[in-house]
C-alpha positions as CSV (number, residue, x, y, z in Angstrom):
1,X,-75.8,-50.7,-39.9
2,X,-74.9,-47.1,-38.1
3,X,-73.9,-44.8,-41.3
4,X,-70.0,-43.5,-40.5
5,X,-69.8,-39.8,-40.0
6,X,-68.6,-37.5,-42.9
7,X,-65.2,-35.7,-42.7
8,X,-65.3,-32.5,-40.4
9,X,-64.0,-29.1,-42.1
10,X,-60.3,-28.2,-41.0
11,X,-60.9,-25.3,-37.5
12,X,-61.3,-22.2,-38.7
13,X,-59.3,-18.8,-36.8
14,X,-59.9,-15.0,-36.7
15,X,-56.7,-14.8,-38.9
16,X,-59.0,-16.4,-41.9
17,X,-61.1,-13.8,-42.0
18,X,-60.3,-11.3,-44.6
19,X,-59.2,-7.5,-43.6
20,X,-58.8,-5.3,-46.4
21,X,-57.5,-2.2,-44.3
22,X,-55.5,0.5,-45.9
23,X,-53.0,2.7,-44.7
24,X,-54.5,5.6,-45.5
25,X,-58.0,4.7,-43.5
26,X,-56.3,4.4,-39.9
27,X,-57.7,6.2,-37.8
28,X,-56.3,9.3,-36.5
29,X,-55.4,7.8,-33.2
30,X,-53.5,5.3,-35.2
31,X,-51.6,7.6,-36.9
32,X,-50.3,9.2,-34.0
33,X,-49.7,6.4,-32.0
34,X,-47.2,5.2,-35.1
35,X,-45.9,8.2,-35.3
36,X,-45.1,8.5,-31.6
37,X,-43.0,5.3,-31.5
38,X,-41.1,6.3,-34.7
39,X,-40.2,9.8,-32.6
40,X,-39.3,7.2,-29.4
41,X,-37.1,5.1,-31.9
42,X,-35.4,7.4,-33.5
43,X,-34.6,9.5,-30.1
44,X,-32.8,6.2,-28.5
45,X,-30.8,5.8,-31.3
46,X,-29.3,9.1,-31.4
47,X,-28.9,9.0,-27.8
48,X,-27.2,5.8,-28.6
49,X,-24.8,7.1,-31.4
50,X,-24.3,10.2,-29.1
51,X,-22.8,8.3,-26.1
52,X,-20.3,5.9,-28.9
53,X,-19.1,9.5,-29.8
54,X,-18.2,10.5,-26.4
55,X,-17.0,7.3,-25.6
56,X,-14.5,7.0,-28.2
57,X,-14.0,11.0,-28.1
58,X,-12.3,10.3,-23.9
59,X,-10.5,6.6,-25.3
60,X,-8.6,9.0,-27.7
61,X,-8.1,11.6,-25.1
62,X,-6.6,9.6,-22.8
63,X,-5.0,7.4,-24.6
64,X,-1.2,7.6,-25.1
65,X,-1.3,8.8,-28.8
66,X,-4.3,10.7,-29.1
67,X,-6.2,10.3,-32.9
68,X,-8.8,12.6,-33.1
69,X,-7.8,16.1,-31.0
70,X,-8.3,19.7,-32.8
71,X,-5.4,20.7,-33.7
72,X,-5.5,24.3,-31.2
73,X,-5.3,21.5,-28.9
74,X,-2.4,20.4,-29.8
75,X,-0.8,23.7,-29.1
76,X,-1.5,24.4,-25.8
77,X,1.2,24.3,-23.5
78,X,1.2,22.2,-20.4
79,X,-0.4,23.6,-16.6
80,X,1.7,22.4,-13.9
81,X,0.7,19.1,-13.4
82,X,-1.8,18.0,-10.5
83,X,-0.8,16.0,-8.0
84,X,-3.6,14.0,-5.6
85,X,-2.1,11.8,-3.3
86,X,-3.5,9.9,-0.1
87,X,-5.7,12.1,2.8
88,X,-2.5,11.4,5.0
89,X,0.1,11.5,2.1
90,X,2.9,14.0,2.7
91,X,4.8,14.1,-1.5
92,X,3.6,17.9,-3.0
93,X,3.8,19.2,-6.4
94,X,7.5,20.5,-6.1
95,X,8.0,17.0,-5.7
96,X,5.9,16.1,-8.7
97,X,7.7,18.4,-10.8
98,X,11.1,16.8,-10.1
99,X,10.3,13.7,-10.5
100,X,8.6,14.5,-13.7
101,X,11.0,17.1,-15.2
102,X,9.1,18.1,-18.0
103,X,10.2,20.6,-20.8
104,X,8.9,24.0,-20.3
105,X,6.3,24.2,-23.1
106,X,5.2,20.9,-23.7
107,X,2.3,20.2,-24.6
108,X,0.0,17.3,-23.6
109,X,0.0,15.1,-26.3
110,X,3.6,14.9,-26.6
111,X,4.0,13.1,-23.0
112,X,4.2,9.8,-22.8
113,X,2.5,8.5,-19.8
114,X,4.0,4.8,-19.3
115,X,7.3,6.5,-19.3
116,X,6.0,9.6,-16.9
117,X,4.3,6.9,-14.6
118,X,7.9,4.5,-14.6
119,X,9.3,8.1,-13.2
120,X,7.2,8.6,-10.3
121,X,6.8,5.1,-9.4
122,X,10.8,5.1,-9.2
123,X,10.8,6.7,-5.9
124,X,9.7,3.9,-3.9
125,X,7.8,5.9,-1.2
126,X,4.8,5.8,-4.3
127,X,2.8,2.7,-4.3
128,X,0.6,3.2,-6.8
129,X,0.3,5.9,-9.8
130,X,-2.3,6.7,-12.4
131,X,-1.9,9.7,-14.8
132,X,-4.4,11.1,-16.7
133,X,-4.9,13.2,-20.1
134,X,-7.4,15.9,-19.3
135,X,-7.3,18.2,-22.9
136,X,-6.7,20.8,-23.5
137,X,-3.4,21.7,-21.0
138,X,-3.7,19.3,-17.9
139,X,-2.3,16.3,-16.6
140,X,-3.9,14.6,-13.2
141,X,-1.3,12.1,-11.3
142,X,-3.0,10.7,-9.0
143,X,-1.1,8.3,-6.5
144,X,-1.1,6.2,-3.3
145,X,2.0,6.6,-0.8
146,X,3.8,3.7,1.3
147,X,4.2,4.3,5.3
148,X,7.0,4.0,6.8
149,X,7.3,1.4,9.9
150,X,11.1,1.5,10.8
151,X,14.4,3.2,9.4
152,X,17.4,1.8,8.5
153,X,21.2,3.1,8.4
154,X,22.9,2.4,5.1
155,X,26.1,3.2,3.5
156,X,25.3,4.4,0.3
157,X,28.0,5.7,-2.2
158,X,30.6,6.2,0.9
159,X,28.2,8.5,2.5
160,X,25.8,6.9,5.7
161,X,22.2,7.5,4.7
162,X,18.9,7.2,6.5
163,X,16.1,5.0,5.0
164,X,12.4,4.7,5.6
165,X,11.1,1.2,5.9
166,X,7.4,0.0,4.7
167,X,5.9,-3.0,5.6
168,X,6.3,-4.6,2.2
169,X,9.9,-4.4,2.3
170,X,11.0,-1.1,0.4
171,X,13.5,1.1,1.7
172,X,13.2,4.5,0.1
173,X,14.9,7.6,1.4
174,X,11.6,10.0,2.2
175,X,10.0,13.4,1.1
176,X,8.3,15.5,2.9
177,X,7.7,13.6,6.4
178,X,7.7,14.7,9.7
179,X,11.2,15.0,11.5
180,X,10.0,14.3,14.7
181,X,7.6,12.0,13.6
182,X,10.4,9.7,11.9
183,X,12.1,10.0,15.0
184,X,9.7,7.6,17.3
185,X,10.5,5.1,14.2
186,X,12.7,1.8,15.7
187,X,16.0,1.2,13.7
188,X,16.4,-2.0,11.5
189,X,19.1,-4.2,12.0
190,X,20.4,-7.9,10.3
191,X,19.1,-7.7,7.0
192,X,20.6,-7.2,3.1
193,X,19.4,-4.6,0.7
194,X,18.9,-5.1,-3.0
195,X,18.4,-1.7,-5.9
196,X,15.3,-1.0,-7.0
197,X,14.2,2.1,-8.6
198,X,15.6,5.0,-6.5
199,X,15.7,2.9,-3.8
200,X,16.3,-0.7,-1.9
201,X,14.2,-3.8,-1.2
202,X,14.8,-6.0,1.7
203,X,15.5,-9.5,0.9
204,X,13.8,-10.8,3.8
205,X,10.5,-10.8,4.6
206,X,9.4,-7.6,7.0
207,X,6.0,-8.5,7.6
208,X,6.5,-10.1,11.0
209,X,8.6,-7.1,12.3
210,X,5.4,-4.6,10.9
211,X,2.9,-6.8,12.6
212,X,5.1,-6.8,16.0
213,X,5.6,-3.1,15.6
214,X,2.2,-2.3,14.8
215,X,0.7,-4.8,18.2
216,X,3.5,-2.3,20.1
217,X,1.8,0.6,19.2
218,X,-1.3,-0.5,20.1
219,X,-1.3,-2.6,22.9
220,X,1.7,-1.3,24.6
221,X,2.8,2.4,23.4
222,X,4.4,2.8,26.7
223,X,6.9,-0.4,26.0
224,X,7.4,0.8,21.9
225,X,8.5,4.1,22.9
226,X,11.7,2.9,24.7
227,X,12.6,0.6,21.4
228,X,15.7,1.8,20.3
229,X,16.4,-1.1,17.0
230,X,15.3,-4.5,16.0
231,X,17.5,-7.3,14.7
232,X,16.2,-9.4,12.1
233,X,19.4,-11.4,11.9
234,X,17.8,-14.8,13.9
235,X,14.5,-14.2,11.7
236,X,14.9,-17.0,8.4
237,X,16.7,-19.2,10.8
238,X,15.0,-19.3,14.3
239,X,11.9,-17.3,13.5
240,X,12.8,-14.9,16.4
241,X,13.3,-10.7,16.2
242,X,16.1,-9.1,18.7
243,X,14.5,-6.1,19.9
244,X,17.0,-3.6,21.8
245,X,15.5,-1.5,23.9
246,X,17.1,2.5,24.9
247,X,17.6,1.5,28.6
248,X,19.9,-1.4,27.2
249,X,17.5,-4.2,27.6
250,X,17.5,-6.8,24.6
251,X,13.8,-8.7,24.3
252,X,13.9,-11.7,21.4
253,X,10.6,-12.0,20.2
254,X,9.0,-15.2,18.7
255,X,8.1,-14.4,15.0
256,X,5.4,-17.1,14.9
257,X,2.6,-14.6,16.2
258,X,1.0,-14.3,19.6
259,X,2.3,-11.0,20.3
260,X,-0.3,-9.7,22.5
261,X,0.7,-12.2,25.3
262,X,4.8,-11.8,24.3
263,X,4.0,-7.7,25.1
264,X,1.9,-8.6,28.5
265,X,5.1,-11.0,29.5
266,X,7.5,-8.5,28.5
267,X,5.2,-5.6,30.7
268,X,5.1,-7.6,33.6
269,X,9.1,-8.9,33.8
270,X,10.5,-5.1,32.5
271,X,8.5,-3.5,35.9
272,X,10.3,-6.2,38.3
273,X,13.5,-6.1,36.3
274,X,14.0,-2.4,36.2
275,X,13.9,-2.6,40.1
276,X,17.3,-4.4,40.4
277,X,20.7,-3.7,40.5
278,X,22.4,-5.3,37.1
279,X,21.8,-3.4,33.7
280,X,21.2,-4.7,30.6
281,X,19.1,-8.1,31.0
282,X,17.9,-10.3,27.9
283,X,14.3,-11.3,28.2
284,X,13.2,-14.0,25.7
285,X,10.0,-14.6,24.9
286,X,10.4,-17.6,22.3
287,X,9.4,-20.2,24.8
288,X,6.0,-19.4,25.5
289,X,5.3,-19.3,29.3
290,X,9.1,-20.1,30.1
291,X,10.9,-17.2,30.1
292,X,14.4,-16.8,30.2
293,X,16.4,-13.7,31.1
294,X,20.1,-13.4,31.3
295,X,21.4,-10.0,32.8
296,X,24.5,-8.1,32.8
297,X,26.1,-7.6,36.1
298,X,28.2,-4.6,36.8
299,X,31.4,-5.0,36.2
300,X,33.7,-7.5,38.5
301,X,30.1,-8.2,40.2
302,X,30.1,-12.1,39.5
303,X,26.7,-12.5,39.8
304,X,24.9,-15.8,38.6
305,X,21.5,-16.4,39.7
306,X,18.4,-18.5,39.6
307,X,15.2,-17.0,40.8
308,X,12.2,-19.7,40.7
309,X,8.3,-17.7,40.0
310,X,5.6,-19.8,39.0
311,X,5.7,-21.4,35.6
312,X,9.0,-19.4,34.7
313,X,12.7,-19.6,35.3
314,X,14.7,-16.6,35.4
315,X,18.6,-17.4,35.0
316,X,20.9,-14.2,34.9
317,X,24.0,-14.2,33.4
318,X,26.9,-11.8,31.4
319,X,25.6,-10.3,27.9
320,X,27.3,-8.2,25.3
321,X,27.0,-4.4,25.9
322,X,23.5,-3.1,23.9
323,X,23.7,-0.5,21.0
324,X,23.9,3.2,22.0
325,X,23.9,4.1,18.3
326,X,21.2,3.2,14.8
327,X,22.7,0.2,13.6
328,X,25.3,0.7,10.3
329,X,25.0,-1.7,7.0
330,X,27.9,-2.4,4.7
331,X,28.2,-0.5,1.4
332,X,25.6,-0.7,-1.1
């Protein structure tokens, strides 16, 4: 009979053997290796602890109660404020100033900067505001500015005033803009103004009119310079904008988009139209390639037409006399 083998001894590892090394017998290499990373360690954690001091030196400095500021800080009277603004923004620090209106010798920890910010953002030609604690004496206001796309004639306080338009809807009355730049600016018809801030809100939506406007400009300056106003009366109910035009022409545009090929229709009837005899025609553009136009004969002329072209009926007819003056709105 084969004998059974004895019991193997457990594997033995390098980690078994004994090593009976000191401290103090390291080599030198050792030592300064060790003390090389304990120089490394201790050098990160200051650099640590240094930038948690800064970081909660600047959360105190800008916050609205400051907590930790030498107390010669707190003494130092307020620089004029800064003011940067938009590359083509047009509000300057006089404006700041006013709209601020600071005590003379303030000092910049006694500001408080949601109120200061509610101030600026009150004039509705500012879209966005952020002010900023810089210690010891200077406050930065730094702000984005709303562009006007149209004006509108409002009766405010008994007194007819002129209001800039944006594209979101605000009405503000406007600093520091370009007379005859405003000038080229359509008129705004048809629409109901609410308060806000310093200034109104349109209660309908605008961002149709700013997309026609801004398709005018582009595709057809020579056609948006002789827009005189736009109606937004027929805009919530038939999706359609009433542009008259300074030569007495009224075009109604079709709100649902397309306005590339509404401009090219409206370019190619206004050259033929502006060759005949009877002012004032009505060019509508809602029905796609079928375009009506209605025009106003001269007076005691009589004249009703129908002119057949090629996918388009042309029917002329009596109109209302056009605007010669910027549309008025009732009292505010």
């Amino acid at each position: 009979m084969k004998p059974e083998h004895p019991e193997l001894p457990p594997a033995r590892t390098w980690r078994d053997i004994a090593q009976p090394v000191r401290p103090g017998a390291m080599s030198r290499g050792g030592r300064w290796r060790l003390a090389l990373a304990l120089t490394r360690t201790a050098a990160v954690g200051a650099l640590l602890g240094a930038v948690g001091w800064g970081a909660w030196t600047v959360t105190c400095a800008v916050s609205n109660e400051p907590r930790a500021v030498p107390a010669a800080a707190k003494a130092v009277a307020l620089r004029p404020p800064e003011l940067r603004t938009d590359s083509d923004g047009v509000l300057d620090a006089e404006w700041l100033a006013r709209m601020l209106a600071l005590p003379k010798g303030v000092t910049l920890t006694e500001l408080n900067l949601d109120r200061l910010r509610a101030r600026v953002l009150a004039d509705l030609q500012v879209r966005t505001a952020t002010l900023t604690r810089q210690f010891p004496d200077r406050l930065l206001v730094k702000i984005t500015e709303r562009s006007p796309v149209a004006r509108l004639r409002a009766e405010v306080g008994g007194e007819q005033r002129d209001l800039l338009v944006a594209r979101d809807g605000a009405a503000y009355f406007g600093t520091g803009y370009d007379p005859a730049g405003l000038a080229t600016l359509p008129w705004i018809d048809g629409v109901a103004l609410a308060r806000e801030g310093l200034g109104f809100r349109i209660t309908a939506d605008v961002e149709p009119l700013a997309r026609l406007l801004a398709d005018a400009q582009f595709a057809a300056p020579h056609l948006y310079r002789d827009w005189h106003s736009v109606s937004l009366s027929r805009l919530a109910a038939d999706r359609a904008m009433d542009v008259t035009m300074k030569s007495g022409a009224v075009v109604a545009f079709s709100a649902q988009g397309g306005y590339y090929l509404q401009l090219a229709y409206l370019d190619y009837f206004a050259s033929r139209i502006a060759q005949l005899p009877f002012p004032s025609p009505r060019i509508d553009l809602t029905l796609g390639r079928d375009v009506p136009i209605s025009i106003q004969p001269a007076p005691g002329a009589g004249v009703r037409l129908r002119v057949p072209q090629t996918g388009t009926a042309l029917l002329y007819s009596v109109l209302s006399p056009s605007h010669s003056s910027p549309p008025s709105k009732r009292e505010l």
